[in-house]
LUMLUMGU-32283 format. One record per atom (N, C-alpha, C, CB): residue in one letter; x negated, y, z. Coordinates in steps of 0.1 Angstrom, whole numbers, plus 2048, in hexadecimal, padded with zeros to 3 digits. Glycine has a CB too. Layout:
# LUMLUMGU-32283
AXYZ
...
***
This chain:
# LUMLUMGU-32283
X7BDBDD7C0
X7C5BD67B6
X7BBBD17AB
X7D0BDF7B1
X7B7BC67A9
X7B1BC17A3
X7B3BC0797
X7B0BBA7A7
X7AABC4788
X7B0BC377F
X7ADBB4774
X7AEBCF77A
X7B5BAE76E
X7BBBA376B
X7BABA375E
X7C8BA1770
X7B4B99756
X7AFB9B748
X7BAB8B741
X799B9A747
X7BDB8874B
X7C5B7B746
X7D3B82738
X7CEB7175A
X7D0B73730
X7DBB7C726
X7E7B70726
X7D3B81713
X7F4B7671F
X7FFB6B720
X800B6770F
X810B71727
X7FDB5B70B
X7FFB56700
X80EB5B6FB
X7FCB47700
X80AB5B6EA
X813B5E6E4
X81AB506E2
X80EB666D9
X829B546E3
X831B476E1
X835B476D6
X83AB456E8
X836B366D1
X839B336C5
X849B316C7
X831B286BF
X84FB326B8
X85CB336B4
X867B286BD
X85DB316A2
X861B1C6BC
X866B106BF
X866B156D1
X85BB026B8
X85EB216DA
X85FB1E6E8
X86CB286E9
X84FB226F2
X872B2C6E0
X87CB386E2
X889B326F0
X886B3C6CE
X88FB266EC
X896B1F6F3
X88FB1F703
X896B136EB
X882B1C706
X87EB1F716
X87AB2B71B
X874B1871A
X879B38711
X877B44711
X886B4C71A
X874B48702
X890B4770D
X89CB47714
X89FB44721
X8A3B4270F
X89BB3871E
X8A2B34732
X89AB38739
X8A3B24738
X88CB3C739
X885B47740
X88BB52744
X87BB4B739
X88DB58736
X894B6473D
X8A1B63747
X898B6B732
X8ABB5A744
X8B5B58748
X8B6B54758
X8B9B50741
X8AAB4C759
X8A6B4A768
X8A0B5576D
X89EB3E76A
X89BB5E76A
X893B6C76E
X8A1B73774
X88CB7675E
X8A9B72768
X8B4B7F76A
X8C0B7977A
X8C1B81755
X8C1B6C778
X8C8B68783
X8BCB63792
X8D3B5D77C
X8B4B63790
X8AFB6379D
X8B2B697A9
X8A5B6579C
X8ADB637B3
X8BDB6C7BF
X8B0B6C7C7
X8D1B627C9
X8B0B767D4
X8A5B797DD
X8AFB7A7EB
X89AB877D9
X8A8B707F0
X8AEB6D803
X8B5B76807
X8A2B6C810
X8C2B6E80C
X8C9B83812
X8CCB82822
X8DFB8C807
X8BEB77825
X8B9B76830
X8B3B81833
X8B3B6C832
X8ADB8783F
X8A2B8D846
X8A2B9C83C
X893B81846
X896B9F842
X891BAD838
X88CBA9831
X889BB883C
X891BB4825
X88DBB7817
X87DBBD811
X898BC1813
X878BBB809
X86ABBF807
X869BC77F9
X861BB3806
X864BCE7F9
X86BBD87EB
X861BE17E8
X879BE37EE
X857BE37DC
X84DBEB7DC
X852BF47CE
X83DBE17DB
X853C037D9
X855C0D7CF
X849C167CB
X85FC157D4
X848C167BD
X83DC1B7B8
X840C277AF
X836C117B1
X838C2E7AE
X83BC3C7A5
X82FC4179F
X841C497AD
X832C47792
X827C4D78C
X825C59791
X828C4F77E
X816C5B798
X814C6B79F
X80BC75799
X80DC6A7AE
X80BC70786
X802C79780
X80CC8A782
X801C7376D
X804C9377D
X808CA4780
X813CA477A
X7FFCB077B
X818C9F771
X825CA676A
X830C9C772
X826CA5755
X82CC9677D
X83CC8D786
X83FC95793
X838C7A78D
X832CA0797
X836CA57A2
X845CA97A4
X82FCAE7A2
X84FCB07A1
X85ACB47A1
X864CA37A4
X85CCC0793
X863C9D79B
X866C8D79C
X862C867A8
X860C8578F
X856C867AC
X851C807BB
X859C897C8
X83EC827BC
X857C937C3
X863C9B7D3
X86CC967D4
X86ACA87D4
X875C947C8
X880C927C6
X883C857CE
X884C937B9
X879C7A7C6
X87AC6C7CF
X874C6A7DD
X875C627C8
X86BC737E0
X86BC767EE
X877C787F7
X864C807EE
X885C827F2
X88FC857FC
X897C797F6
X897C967FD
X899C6F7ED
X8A2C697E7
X89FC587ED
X8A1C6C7D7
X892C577F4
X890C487F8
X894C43801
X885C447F9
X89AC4D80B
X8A6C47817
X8AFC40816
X8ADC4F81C
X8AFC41807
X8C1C3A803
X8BBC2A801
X8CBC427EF
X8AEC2A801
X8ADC1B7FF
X8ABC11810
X89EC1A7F4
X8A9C18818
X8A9C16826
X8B7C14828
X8A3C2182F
X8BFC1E827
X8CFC2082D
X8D5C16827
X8D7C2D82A
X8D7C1481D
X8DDC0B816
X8DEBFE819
X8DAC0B80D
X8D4BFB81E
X8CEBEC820
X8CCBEA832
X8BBBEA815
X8D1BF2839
X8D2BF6847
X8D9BE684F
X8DEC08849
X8E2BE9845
X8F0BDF84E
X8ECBCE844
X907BE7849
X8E4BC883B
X8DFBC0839
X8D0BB783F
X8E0BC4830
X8CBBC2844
X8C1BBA84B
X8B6BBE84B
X8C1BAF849
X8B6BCF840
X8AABD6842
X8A1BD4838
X8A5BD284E
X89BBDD835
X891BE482A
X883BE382F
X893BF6827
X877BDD829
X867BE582C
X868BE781D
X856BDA835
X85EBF381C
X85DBF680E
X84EBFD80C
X86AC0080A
X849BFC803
X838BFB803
X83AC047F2
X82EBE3803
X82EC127FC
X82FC1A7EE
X823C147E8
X82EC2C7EE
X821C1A7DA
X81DC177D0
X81CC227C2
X826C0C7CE
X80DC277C2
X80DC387B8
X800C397B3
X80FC487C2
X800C3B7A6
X7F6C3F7A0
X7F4C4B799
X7F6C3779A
X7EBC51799
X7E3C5C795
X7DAC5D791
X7E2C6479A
X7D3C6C792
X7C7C6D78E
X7BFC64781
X7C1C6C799
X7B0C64788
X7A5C5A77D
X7A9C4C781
X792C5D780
X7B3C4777C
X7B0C38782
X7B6C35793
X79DC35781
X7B9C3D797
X7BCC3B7A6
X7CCC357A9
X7B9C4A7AE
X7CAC297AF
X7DAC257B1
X7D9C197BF
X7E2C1A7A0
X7E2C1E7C3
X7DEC217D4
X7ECC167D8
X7E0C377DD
X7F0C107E3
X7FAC0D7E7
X7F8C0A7FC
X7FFC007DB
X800C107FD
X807C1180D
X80CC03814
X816C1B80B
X80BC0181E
X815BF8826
X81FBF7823
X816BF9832
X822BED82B
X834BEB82A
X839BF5833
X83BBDB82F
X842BFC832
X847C03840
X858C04841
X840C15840
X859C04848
X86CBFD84C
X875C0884D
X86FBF585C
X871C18849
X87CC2084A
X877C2D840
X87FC2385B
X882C32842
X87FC3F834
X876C4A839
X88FC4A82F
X87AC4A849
X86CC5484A
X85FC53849
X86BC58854
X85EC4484D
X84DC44849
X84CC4483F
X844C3984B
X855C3E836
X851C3D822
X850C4F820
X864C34814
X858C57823
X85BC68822
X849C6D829
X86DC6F82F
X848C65834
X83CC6D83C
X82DC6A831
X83AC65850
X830C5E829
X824C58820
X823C5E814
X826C4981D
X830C62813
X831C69802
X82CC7C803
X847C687FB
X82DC7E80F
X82FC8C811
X81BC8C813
X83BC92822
X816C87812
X80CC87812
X800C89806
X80CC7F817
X807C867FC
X802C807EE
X80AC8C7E3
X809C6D7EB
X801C8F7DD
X803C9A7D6
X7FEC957C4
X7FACA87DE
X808C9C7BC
X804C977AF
X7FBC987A5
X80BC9A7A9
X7F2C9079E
X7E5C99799
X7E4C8F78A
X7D3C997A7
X7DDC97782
X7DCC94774
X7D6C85771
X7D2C9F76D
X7D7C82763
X7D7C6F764
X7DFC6C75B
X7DEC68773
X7DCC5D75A
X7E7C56751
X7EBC4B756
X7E4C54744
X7F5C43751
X7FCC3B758
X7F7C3075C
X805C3A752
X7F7C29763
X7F0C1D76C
X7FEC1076F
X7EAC2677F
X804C0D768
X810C0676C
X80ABF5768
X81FC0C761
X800BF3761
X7FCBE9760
X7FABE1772
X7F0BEC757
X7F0BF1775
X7EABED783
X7F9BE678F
X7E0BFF78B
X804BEF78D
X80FBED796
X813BE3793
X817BF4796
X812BDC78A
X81CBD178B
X810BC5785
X82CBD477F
X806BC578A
X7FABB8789
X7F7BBD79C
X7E8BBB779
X7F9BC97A4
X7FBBCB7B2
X809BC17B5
X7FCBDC7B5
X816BC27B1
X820BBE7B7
X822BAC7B4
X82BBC77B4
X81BBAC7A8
X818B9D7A7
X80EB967B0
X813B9A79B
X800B9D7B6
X7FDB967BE
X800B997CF
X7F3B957BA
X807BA27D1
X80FBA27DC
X81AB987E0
X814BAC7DD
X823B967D7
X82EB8B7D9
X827B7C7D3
X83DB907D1
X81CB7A7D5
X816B707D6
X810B6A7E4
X80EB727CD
X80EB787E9
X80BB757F8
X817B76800
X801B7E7FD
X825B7F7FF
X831B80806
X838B877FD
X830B87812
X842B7C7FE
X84FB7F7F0
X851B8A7F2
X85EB777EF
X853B937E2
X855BA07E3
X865B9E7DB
X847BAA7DB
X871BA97E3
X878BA67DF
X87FBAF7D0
X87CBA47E9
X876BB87CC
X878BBF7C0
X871BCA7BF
X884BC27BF
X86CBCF7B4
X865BDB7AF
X86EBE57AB
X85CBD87A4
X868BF07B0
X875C007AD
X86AC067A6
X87DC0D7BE
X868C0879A
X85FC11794
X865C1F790
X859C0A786
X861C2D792
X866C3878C
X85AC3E782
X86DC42797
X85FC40778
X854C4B76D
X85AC4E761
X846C45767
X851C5575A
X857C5A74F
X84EC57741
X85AC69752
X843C4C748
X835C50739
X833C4273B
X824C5D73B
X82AC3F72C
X826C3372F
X818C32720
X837C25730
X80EC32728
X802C33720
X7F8C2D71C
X7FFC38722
X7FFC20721
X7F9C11720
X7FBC0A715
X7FFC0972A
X7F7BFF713
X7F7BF3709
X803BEE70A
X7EDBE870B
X80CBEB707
X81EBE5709
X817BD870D
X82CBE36F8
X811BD1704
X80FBC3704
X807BBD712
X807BBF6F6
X7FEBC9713
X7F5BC3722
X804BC672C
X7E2BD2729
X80CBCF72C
X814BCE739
X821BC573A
X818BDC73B
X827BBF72B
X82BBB372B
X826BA6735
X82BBB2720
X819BA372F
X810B9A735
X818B97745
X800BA1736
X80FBA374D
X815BA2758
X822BA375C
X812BA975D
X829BA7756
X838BA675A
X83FB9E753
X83EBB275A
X83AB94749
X841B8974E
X83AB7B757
X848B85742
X82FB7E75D
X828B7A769
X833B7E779
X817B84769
X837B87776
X843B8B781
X84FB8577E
X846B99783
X853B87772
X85DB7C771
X85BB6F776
X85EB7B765
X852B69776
X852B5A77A
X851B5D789
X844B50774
X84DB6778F
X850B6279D
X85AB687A3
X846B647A5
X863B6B79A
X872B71799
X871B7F79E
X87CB687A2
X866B8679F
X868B967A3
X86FB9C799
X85CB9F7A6
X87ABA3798
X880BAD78E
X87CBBC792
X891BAB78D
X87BBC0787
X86EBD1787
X87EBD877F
X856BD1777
X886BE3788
X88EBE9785
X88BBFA786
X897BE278B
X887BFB778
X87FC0476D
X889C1276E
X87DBFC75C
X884C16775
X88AC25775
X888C3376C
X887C29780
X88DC36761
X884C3B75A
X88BC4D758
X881C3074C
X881C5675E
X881C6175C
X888C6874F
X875C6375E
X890C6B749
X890C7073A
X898C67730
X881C70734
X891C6A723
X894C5D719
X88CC5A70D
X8A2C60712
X882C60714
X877C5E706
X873C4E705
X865C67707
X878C506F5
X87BC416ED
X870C356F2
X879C456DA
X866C3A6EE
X858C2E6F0
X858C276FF
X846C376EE
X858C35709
X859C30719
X865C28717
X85BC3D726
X86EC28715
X87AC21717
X877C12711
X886C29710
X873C0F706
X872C04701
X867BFB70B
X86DC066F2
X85EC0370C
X850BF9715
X85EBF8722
X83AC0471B
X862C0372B
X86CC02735
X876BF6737
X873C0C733
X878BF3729
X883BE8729
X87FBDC725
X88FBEB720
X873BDC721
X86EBCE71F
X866BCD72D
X863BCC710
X861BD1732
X85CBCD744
X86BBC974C
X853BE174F
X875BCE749
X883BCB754
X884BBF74E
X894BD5753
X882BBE73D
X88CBB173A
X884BA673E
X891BAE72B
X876BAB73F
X86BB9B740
X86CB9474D
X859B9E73F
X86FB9F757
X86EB9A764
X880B9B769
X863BA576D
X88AB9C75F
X897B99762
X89EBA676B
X896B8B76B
X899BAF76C
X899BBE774
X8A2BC676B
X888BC6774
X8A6BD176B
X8ADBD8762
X8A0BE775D
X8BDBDC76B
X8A6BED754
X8A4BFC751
X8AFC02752
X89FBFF747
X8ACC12756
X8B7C1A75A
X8ADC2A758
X8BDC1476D
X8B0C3474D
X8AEC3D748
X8B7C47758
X8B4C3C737
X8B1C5175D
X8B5C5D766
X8B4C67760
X8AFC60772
X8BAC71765
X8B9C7F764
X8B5C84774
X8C7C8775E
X8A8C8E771
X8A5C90781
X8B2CA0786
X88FC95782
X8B9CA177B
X8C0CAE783
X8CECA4786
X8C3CBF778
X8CDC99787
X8D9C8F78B
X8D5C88793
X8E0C86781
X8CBC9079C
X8CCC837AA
X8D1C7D7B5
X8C7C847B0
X8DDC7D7B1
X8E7C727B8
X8E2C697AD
X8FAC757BA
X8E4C687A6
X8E7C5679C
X8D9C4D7A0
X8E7C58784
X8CDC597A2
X8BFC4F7A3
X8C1C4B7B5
X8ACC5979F
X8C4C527BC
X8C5C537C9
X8CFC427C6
X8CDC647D1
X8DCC427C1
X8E4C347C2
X8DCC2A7BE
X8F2C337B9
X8D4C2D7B2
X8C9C247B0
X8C3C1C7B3
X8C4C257AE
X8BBC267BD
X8B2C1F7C4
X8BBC197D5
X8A5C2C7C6
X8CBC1B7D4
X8CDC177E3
X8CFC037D7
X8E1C227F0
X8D1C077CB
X8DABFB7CB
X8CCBEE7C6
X8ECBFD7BD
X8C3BF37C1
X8B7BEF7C3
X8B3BE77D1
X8B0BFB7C3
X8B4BF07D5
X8AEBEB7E3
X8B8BE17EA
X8ACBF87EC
X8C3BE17E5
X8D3BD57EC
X8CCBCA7E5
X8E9BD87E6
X8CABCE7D6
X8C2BBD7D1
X8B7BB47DA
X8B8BBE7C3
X8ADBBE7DC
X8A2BBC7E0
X8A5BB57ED
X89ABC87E0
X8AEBB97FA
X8B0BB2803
X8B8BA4802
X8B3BB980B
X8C6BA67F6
X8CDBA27F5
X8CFB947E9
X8D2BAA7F7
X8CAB9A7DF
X8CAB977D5
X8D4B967CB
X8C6B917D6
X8D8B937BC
X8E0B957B4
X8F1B8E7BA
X8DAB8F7A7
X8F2B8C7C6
X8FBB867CD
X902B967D4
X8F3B797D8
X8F6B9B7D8
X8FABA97DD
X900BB37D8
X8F3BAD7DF
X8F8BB77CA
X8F9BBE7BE
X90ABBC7BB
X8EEBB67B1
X90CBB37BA
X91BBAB7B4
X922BAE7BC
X91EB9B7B3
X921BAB7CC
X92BBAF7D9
X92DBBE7D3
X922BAD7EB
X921BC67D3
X925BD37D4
X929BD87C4
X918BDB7DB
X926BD57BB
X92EBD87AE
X939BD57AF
X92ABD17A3
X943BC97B2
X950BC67B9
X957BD27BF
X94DBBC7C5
X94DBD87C7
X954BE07D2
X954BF17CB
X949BE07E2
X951BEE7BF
X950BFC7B8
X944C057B7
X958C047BF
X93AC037BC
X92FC097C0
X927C0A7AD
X926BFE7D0
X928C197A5
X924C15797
X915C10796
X925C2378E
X90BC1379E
X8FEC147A0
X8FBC0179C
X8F9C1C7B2
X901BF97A9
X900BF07A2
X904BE5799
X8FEBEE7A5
X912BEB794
X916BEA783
X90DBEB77E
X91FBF377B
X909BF977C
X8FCBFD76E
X8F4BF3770
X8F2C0D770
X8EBBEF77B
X8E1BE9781
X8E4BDB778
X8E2BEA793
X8F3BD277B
X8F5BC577C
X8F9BC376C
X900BC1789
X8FABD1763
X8FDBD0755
X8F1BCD74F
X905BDB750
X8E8BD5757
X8D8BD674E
X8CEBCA753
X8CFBE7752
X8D2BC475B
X8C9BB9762
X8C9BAE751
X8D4BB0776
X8BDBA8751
X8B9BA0748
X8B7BA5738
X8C2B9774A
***
């Protein structure tokens, strides 16, 4: 993953009006609900997420199942740890391989690398449209402004990064919700002893990703809360 020194000019008062419709086009962009879906779930694998990575280890089926009877899931992990190390996996088309990839990878000390993930998923869906980013964590120990940059670089190529955030500590949340809103994505605060709500999360996540905000809507309609929350917090 190459790192990227390009910076996004600060906009003047007078560009607020095309800022807007930026965003607005971000937030309603729709992704083919043709064929299979492409979906890169990433997670923070510093030492204090171990208990959090198990968890989404038994909880990533729901993003396969869900999307079963639409036309199908590949989903390409995505984890950082340690000194600098951030690694990402193939695409692979079912929960067991994603379960057989994660069971492999164990959590180790570090700091956060989210810049690298989402300047990785920007130049992935440059080569093959990616159809949404599932980020889970709980820290964020970066520069706000360098991880804006990139994400709203994903905004323009309409990827929405729907920010899963461990907790509620104030600061993570703010950088959290400025990466959803740049790239038109949502934020959504969990509790890991409520893992049904991240488990619906990530199924209704993943209905965008094949389906897109066409989907989201079908299934909010139908009652499903996961993507209410999802379709309240989008933009």
């Amino acid at each position: 993953m190459p790192d990227d020194q390009r910076q996004t000019p600060v906009p003047r008062p007078a560009q607020n009006g095309a800022i807007d419709a930026f965003l607005e086009a971000a937030r309603r962009s729709v992704v083919p609900a043709t064929g299979r879906g492409r979906l890169v779930f990433a997670l923070d694998a510093t030492m204090s997420r171990q208990p959090t990575w198990d968890l989404a280890q038994r909880l990533q089926g729901e993003m396969f199942a869900t999307t079963a009877k639409q036309g199908g899931l590949d989903v390409q992990l995505v984890y950082f740890r340690g000194f600098g190390e951030c690694r990402a996996s193939r695409f692979t088309p079912s929960g067991e391989g994603l379960a057989a990839l994660m069971s492999q990878i164990d959590c180790r000390g570090g700091r956060t690398q989210i810049a690298k993930v989402l300047r990785h998923v920007r130049d992935e869906t440059k080569t093959t449209r990616v159809g949404a980013l599932v980020y889970i964590g709980d820290a964020m120990e970066e520069k706000i402004d360098d991880l804006c940059a990139v994400a709203g670089e994903l905004g323009l190529l309409g990827v929405k990064a729907f920010m899963f955030q461990e907790g509620a500590t104030p600061g993570v949340a703010t950088a959290y919700k400025e990466i959803a809103r740049l790239t038109g994505g949502a934020h959504v605060a969990f509790d890991a002893r409520a893992p049904q709500k991240l488990a619906e999360l990530l199924g209704a996540a993943a209905a965008y990703a094949v389906g897109g905000m066409a989907e989201l809507e079908r299934r909010a309609s139908e009652g499903q809360e996961a993507a209410r929350l999802l379709l309240a917090r989008i933009g």
